[in-house]
Phi, psi and omega in degrees: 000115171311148191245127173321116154240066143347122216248023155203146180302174150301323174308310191308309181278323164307315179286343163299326176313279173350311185293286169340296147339302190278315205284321176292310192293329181289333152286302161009260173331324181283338187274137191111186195063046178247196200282138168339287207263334161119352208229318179277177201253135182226101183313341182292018170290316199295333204291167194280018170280313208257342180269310192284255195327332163265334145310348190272270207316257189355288201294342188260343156302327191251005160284277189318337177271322181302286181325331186268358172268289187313332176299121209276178177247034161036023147296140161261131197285145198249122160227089210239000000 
């Protein structure tokens, strides 16, 4: 049976999860507040969960995804 050579580790795809994960909860976070009736102004766009905190998250999420492609995955090359 041929052994599978994947151009990332394990390592690799765990920090994609991760990212990915963080990138879904920080939109998350951003979605909502918006007005009832479709026509009034509803301030809870301005709170600091949806202006900080889910942009920070989102952005340290599409970091760990650069870092989880670059990173090398210490495999040893066989020159068998």
């Amino acid at each position: 049976m041929a052994k599978r050579d994947f151009v990332f580790g394990k390592d690799n795809f765990i920090w994609i999860s991760i990212s990915i994960l963080l990138i879904i909860i920080g939109f998350a976070l951003m979605s909502g507040g918006g007005s009832t009736d479709g026509v009034s102004f509803n301030p809870e766009i301005f709170n600091t969960q949806r202006i900080v905190i889910a942009p920070v998250i989102t952005l340290i999420g599409f970091l760990l995804m650069v870092f989880g492609i670059l990173k090398n995955s210490n495999k040893q090359e066989d020159n068998e």
